[in-house]
VOFIZA-383611 format. One record per atom (N, C-alpha, C): residue in one letter; atom name; y, z, x. Coordinates in steps of 0.001 Angstrom, whole numbers, plus 500000, padded with zeros to 6 digits. Example, Ala and Ser with C-alpha at 12.3 -4.5 7.8 and 13.67 -1.06 7.14 Angstrom:
BEGIN
<site><r>a</r><a>N</a><Y>494310</Y><Z>507800</Z><X>513190</X></site>
<site><r>a</r><a>CA</a><Y>495500</Y><Z>507800</Z><X>512300</X></site>
<site><r>a</r><a>C</a><Y>496700</Y><Z>507800</Z><X>513200</X></site>
<site><r>s</r><a>N</a><Y>497750</Y><Z>507080</Z><X>512850</X></site>
<site><r>s</r><a>CA</a><Y>498940</Y><Z>507140</Z><X>513670</X></site>
<site><r>s</r><a>C</a><Y>500030</Y><Z>507870</Z><X>512900</X></site>
This chain:
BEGIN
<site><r>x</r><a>N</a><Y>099862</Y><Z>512924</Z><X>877085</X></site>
<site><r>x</r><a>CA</a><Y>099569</Y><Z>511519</Z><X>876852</X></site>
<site><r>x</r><a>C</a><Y>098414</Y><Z>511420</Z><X>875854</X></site>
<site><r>x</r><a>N</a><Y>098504</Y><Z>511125</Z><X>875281</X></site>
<site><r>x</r><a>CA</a><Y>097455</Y><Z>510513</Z><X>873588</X></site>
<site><r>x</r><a>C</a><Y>096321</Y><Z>509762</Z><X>874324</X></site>
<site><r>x</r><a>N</a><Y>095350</Y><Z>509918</Z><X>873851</X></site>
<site><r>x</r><a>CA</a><Y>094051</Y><Z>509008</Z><X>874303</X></site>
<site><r>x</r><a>C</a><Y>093785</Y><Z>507661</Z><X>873237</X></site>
<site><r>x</r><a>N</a><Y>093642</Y><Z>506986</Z><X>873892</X></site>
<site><r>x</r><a>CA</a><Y>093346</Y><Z>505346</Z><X>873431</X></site>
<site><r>x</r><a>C</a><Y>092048</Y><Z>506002</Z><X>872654</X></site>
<site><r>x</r><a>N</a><Y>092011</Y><Z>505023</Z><X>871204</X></site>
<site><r>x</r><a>CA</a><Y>091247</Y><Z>505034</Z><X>870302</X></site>
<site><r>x</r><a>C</a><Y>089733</Y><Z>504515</Z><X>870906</X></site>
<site><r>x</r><a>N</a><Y>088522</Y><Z>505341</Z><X>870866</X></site>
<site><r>x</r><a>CA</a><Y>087247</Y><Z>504474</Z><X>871743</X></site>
<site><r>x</r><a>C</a><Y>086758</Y><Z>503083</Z><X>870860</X></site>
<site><r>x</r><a>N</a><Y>086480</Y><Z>502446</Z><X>871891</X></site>
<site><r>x</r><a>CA</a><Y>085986</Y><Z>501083</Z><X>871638</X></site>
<site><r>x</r><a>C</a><Y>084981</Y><Z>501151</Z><X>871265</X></site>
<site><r>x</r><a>N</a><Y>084171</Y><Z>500289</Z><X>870007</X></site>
<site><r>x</r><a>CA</a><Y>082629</Y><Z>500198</Z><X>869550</X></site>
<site><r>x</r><a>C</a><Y>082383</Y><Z>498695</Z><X>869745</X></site>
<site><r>x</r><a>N</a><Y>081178</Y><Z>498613</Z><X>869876</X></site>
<site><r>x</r><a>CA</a><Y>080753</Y><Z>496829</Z><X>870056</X></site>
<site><r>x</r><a>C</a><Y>079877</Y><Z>496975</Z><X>868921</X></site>
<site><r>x</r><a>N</a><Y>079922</Y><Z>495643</Z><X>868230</X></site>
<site><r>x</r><a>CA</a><Y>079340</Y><Z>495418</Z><X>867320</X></site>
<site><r>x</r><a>C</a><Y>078551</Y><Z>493693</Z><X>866997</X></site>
<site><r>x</r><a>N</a><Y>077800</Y><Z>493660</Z><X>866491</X></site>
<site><r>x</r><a>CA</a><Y>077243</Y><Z>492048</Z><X>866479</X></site>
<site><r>x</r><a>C</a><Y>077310</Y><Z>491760</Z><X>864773</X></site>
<site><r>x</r><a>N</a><Y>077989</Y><Z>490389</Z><X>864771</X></site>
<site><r>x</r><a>CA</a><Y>077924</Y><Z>490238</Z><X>863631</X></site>
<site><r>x</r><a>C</a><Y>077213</Y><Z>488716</Z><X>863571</X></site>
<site><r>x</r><a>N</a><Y>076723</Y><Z>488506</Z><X>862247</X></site>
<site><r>x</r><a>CA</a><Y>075903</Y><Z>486998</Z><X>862194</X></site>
<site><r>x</r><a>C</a><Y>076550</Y><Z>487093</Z><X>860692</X></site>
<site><r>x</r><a>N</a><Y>076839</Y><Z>485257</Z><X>861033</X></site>
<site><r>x</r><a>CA</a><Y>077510</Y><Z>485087</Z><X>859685</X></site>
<site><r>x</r><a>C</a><Y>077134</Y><Z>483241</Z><X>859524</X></site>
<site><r>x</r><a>N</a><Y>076629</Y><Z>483819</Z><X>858009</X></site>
<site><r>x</r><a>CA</a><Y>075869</Y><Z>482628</Z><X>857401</X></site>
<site><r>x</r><a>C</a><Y>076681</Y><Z>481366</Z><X>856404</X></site>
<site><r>x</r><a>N</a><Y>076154</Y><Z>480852</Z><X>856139</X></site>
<site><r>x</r><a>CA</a><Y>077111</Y><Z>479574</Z><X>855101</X></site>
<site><r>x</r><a>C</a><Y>077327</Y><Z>478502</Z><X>855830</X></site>
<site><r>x</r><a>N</a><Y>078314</Y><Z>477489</Z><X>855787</X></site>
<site><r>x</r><a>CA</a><Y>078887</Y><Z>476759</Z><X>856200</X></site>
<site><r>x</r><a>C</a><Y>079593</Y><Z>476621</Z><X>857146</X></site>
<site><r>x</r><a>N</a><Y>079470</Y><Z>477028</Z><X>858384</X></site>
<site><r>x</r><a>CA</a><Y>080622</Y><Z>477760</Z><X>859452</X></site>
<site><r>x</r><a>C</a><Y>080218</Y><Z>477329</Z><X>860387</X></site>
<site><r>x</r><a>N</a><Y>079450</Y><Z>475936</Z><X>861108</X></site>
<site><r>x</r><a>CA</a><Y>079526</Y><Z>475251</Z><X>862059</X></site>
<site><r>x</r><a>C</a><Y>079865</Y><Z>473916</Z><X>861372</X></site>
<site><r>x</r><a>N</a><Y>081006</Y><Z>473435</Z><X>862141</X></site>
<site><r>x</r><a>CA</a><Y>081577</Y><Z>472352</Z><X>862308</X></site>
<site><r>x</r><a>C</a><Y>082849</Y><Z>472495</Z><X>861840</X></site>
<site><r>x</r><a>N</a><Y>083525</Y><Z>473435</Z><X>861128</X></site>
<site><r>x</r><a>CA</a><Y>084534</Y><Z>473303</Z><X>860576</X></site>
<site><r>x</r><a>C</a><Y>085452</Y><Z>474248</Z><X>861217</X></site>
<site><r>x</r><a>N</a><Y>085799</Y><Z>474391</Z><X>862709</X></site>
<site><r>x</r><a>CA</a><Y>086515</Y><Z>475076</Z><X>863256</X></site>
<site><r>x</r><a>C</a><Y>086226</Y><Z>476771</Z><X>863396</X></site>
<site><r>x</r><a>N</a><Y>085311</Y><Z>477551</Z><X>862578</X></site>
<site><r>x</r><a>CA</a><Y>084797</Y><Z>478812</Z><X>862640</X></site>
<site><r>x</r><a>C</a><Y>085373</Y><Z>479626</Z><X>863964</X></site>
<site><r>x</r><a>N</a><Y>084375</Y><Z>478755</Z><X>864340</X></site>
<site><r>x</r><a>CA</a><Y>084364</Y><Z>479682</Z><X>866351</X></site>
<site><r>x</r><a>C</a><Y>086145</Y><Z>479917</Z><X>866558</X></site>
<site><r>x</r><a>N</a><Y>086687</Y><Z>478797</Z><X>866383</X></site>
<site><r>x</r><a>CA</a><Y>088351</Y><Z>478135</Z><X>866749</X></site>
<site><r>x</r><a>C</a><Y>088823</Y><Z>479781</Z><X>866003</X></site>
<site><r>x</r><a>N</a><Y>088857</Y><Z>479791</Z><X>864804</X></site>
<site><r>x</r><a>CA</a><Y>089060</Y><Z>480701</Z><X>863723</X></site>
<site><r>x</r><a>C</a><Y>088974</Y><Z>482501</Z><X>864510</X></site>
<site><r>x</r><a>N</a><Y>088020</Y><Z>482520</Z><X>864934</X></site>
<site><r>x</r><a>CA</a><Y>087449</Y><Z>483675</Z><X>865131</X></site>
<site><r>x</r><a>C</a><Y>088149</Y><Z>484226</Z><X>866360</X></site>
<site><r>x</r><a>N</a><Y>088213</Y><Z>483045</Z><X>867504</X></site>
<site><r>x</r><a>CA</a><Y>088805</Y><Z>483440</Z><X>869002</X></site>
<site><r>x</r><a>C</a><Y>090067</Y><Z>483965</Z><X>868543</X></site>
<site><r>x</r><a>N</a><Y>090612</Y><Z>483199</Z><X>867569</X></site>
<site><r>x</r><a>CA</a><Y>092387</Y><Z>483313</Z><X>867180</X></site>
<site><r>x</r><a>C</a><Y>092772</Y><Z>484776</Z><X>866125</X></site>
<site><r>x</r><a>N</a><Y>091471</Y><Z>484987</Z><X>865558</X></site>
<site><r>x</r><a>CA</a><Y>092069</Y><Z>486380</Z><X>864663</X></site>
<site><r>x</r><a>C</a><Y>091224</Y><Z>487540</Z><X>865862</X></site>
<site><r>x</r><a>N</a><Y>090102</Y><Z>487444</Z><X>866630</X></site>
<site><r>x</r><a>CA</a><Y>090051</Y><Z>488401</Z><X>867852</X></site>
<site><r>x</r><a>C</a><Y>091141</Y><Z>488497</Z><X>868893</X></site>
<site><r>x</r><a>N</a><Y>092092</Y><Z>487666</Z><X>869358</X></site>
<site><r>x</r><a>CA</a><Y>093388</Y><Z>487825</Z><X>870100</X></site>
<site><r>x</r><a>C</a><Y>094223</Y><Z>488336</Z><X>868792</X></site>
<site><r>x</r><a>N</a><Y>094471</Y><Z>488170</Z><X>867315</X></site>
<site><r>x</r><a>CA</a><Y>095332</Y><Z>489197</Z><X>867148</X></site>
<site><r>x</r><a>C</a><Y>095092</Y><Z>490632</Z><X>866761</X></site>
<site><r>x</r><a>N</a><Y>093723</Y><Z>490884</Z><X>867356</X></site>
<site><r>x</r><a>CA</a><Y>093319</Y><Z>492262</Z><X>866682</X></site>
<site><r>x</r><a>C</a><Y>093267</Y><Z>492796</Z><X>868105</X></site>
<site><r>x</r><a>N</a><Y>093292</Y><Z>492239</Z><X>869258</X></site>
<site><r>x</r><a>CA</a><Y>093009</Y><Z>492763</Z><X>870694</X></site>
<site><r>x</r><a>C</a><Y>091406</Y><Z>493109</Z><X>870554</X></site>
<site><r>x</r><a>N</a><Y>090908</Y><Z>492394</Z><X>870384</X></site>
<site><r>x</r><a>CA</a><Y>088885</Y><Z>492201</Z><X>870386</X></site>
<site><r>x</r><a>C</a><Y>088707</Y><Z>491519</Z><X>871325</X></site>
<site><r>x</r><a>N</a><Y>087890</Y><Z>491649</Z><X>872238</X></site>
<site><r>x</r><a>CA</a><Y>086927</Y><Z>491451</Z><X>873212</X></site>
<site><r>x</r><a>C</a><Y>085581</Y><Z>490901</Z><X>872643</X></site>
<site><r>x</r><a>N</a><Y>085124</Y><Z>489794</Z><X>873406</X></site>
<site><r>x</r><a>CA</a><Y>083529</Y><Z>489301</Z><X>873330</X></site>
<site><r>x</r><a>C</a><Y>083638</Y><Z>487781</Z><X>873679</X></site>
<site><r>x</r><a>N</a><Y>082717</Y><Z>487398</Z><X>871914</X></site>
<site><r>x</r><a>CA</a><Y>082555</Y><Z>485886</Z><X>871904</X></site>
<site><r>x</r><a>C</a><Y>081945</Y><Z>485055</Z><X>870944</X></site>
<site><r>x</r><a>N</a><Y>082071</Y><Z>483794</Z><X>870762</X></site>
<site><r>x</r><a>CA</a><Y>081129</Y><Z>483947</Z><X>869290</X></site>
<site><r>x</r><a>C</a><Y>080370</Y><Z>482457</Z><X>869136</X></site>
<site><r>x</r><a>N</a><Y>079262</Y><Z>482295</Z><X>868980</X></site>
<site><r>x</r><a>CA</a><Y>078309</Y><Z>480776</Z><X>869037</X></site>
<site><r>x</r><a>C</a><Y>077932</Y><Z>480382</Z><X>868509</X></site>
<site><r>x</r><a>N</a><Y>077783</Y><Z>479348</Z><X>868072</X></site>
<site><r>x</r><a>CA</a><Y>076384</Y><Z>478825</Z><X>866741</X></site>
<site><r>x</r><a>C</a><Y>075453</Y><Z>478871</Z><X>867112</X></site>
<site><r>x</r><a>N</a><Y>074337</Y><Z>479337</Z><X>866361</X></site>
<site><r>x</r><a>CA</a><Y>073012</Y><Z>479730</Z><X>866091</X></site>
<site><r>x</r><a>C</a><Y>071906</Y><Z>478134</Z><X>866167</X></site>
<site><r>x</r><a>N</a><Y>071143</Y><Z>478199</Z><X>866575</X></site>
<site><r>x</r><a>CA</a><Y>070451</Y><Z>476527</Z><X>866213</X></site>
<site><r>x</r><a>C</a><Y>070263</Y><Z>476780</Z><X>864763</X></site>
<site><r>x</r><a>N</a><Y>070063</Y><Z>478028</Z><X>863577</X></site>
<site><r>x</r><a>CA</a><Y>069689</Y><Z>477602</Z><X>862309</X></site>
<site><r>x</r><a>C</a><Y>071242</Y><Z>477463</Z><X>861771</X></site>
<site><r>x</r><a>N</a><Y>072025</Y><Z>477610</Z><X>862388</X></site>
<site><r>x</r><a>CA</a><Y>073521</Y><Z>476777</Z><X>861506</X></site>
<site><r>x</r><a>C</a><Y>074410</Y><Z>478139</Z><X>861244</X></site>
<site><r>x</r><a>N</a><Y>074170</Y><Z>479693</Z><X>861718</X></site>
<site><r>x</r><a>CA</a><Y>075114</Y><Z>480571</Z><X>861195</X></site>
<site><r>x</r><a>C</a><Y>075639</Y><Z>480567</Z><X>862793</X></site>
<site><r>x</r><a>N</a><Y>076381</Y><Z>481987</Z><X>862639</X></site>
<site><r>x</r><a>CA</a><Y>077324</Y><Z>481496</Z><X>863738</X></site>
<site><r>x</r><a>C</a><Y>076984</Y><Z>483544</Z><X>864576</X></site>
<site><r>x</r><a>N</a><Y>076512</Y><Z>483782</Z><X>865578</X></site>
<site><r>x</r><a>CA</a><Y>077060</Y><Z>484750</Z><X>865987</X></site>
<site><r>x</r><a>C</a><Y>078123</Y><Z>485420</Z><X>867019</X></site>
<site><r>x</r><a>N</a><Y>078716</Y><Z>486642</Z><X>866029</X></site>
<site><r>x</r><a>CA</a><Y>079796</Y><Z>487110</Z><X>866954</X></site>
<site><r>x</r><a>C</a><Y>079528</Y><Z>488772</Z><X>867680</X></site>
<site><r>x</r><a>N</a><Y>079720</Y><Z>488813</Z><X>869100</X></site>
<site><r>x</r><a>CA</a><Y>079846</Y><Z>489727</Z><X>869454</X></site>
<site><r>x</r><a>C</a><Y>081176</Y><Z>490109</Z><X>869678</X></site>
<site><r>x</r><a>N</a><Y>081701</Y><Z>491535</Z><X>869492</X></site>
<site><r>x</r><a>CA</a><Y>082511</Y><Z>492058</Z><X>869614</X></site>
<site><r>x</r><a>C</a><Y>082902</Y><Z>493272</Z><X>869951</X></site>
<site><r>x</r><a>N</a><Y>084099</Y><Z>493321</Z><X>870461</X></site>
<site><r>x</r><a>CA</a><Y>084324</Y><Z>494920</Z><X>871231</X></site>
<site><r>x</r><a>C</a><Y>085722</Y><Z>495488</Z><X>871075</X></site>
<site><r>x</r><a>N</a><Y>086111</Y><Z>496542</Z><X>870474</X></site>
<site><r>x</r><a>CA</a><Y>087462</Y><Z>496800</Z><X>869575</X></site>
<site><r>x</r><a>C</a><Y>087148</Y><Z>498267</Z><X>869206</X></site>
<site><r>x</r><a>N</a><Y>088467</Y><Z>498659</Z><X>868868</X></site>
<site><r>x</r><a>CA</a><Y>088916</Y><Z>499782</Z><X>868154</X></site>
<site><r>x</r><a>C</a><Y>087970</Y><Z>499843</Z><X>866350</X></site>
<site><r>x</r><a>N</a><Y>087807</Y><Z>500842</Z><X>866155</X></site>
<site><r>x</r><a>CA</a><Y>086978</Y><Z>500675</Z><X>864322</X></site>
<site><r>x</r><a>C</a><Y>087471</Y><Z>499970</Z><X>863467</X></site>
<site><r>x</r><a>N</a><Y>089080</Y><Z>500187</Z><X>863724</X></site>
<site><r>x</r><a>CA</a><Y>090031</Y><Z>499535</Z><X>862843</X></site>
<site><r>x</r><a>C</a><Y>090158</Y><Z>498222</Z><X>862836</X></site>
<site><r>x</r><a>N</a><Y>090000</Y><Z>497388</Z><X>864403</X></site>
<site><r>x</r><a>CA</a><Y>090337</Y><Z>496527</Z><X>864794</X></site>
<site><r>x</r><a>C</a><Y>088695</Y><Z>495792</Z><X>864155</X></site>
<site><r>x</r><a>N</a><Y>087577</Y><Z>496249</Z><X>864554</X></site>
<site><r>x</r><a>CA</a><Y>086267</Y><Z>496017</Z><X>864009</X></site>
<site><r>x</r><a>C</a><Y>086673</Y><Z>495565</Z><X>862456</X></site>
<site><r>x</r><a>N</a><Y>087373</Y><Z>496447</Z><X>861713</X></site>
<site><r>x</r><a>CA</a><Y>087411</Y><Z>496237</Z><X>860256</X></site>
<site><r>x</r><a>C</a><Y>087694</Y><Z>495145</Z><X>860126</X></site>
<site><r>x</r><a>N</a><Y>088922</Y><Z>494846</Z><X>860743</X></site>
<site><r>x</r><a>CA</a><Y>089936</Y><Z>493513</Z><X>860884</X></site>
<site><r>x</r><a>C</a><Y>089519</Y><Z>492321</Z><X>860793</X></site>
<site><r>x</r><a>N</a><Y>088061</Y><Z>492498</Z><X>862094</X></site>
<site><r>x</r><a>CA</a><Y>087647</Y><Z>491579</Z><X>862305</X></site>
<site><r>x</r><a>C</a><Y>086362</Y><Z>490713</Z><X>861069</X></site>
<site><r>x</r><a>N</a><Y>085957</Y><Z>491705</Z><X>860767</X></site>
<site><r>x</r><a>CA</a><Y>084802</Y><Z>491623</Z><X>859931</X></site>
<site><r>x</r><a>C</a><Y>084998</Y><Z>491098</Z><X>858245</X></site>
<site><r>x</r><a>N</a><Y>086677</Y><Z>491894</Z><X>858267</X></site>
<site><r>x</r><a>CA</a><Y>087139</Y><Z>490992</Z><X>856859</X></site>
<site><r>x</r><a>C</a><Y>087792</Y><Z>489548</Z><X>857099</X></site>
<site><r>x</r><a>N</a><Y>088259</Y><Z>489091</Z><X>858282</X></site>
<site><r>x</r><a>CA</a><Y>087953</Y><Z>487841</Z><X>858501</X></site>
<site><r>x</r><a>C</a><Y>087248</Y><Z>486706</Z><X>858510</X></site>
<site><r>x</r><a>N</a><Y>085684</Y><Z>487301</Z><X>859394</X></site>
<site><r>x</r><a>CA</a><Y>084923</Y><Z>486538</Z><X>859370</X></site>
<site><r>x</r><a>C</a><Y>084496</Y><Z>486786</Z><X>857980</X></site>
<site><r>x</r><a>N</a><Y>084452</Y><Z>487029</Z><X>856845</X></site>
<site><r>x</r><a>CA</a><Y>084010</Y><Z>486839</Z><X>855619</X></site>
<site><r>x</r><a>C</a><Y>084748</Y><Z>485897</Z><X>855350</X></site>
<site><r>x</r><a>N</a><Y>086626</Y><Z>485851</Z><X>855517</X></site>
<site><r>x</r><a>CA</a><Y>087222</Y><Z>485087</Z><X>854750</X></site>
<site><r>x</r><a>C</a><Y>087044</Y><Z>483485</Z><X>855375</X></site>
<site><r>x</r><a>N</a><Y>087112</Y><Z>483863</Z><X>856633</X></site>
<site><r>x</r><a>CA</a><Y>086605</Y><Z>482439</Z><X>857230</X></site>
<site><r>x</r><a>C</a><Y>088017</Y><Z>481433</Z><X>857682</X></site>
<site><r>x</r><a>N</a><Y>088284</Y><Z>480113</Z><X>858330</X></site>
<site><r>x</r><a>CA</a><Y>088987</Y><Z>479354</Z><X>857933</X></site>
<site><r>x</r><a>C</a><Y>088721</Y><Z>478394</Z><X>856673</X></site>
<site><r>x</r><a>N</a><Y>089696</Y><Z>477840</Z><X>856200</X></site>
<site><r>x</r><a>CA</a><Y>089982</Y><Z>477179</Z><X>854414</X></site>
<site><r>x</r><a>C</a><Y>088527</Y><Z>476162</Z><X>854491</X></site>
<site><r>x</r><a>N</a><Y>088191</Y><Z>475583</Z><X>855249</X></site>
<site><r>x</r><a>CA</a><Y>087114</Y><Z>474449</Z><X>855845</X></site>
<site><r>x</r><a>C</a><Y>085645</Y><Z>475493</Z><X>855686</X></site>
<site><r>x</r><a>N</a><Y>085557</Y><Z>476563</Z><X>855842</X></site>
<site><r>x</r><a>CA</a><Y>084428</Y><Z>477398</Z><X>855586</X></site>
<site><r>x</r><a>C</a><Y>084189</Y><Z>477615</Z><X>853923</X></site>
<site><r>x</r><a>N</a><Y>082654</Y><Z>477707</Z><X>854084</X></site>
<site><r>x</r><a>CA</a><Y>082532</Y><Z>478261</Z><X>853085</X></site>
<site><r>x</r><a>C</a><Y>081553</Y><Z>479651</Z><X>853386</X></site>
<site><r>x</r><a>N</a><Y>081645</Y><Z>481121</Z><X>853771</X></site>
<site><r>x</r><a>CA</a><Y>080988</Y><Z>481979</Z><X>854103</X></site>
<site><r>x</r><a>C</a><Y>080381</Y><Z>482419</Z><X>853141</X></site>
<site><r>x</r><a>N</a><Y>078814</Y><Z>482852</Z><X>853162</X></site>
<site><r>x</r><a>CA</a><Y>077805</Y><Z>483089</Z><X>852364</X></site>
<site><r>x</r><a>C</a><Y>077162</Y><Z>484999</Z><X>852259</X></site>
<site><r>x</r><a>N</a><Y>077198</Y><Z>484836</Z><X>854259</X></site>
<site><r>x</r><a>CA</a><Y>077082</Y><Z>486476</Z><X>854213</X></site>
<site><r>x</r><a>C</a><Y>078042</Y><Z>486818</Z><X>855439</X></site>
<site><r>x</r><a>N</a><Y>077796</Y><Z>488334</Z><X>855626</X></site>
<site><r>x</r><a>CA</a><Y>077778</Y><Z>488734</Z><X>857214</X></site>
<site><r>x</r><a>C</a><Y>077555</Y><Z>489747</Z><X>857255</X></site>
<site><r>x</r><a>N</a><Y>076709</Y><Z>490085</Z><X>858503</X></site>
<site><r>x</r><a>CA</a><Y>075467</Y><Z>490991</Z><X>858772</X></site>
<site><r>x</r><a>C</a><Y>076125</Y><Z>491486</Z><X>859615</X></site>
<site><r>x</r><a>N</a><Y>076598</Y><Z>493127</Z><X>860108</X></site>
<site><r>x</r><a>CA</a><Y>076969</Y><Z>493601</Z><X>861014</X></site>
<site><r>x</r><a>C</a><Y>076041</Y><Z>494781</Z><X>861246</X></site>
<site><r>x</r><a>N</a><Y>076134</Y><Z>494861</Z><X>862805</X></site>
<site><r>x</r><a>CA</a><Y>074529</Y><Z>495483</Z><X>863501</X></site>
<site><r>x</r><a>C</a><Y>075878</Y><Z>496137</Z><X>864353</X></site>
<site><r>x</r><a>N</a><Y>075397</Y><Z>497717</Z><X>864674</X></site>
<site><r>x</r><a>CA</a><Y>076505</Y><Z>498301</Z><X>866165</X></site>
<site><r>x</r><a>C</a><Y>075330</Y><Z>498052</Z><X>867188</X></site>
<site><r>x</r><a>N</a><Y>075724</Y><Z>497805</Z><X>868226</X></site>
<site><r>x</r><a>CA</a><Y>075181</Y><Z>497693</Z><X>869828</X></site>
<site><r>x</r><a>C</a><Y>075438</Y><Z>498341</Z><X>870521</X></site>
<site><r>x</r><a>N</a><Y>074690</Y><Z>498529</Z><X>871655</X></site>
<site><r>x</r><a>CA</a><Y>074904</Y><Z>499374</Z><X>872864</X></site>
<site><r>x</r><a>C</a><Y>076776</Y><Z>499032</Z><X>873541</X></site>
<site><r>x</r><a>N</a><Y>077418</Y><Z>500090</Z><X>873901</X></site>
<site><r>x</r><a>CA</a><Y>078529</Y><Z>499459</Z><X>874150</X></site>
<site><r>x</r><a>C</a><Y>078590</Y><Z>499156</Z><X>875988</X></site>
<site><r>x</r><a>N</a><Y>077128</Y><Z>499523</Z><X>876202</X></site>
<site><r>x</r><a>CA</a><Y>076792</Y><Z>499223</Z><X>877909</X></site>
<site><r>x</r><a>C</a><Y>076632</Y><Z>497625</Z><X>878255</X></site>
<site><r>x</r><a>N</a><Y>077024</Y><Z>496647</Z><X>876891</X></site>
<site><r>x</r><a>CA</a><Y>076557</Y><Z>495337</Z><X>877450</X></site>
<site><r>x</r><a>C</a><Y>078214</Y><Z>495243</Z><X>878074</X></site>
<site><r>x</r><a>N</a><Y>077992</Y><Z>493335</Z><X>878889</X></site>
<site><r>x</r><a>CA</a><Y>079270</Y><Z>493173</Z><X>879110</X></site>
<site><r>x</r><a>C</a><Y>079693</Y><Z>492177</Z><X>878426</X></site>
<site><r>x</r><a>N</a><Y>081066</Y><Z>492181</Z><X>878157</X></site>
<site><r>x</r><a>CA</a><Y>081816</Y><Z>491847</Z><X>877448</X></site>
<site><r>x</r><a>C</a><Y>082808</Y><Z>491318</Z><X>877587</X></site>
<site><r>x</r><a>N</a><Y>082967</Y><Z>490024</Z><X>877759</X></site>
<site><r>x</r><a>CA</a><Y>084018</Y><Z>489231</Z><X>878053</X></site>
<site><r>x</r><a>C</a><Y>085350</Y><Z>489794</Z><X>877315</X></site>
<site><r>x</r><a>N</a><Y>086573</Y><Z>489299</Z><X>878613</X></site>
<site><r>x</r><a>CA</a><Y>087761</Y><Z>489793</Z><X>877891</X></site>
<site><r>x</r><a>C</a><Y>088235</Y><Z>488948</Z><X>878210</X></site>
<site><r>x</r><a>N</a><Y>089326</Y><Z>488057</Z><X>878090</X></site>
<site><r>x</r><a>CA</a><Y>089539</Y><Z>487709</Z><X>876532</X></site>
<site><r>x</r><a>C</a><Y>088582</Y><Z>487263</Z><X>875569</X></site>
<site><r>x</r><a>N</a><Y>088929</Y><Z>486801</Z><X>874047</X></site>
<site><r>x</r><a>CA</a><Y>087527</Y><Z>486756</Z><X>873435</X></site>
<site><r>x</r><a>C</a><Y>087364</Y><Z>484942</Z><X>874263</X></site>
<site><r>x</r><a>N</a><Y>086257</Y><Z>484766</Z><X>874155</X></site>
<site><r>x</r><a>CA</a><Y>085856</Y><Z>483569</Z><X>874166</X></site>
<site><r>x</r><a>C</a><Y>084692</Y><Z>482832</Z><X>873129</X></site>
<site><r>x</r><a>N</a><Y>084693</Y><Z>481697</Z><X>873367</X></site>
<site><r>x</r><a>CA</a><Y>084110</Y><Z>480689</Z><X>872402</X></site>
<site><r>x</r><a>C</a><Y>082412</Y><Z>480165</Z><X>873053</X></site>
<site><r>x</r><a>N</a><Y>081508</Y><Z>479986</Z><X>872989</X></site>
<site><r>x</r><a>CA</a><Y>080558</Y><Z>479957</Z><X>874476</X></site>
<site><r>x</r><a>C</a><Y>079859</Y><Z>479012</Z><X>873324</X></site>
């Protein structure tokens, strides 16, 4: 039997235009098709952070998303930090 690819958690903060225009909505919906775990919030200074928990590949997935954003975004940066993978981690992703 093949071993499942290990999971990394990662935090990403992503800047620009990305509260109010569905972002979070955006993010829950491309983390269910990558099978990602976490969650993702607006910031009080207006970026948005996402935690996440996935395969590297699935990480990639995710990370060239949140750059591209939904059409209503306009994304400026995104900062990805790896984390301890001892936090917990909501499954399915959620929106908080």
């Amino acid at each position: 039997m093949a071993e499942s690819p290990a999971e990394m958690t990662a935090r990403f903060i992503v800047s620009g235009a990305v509260q109010g225009v569905g972002y979070r909505y955006f993010v829950l919906h491309q983390a269910g098709l990558l099978g990602v775990a976490g969650w993702a919030k607006n910031l009080p200074d207006g970026r948005v952070e996402v935690l996440a928990q996935g395969t590297s590949e699935a990480l990639v997935g995710l990370e060239s998303a949140l750059r591209r954003g939904p059409p209503q975004a306009r994304v400026s940066g995104v900062e990805r930090s790896q984390i301890s993978d001892e936090l917990y981690i909501p499954k399915p992703f959620e929106i908080r």
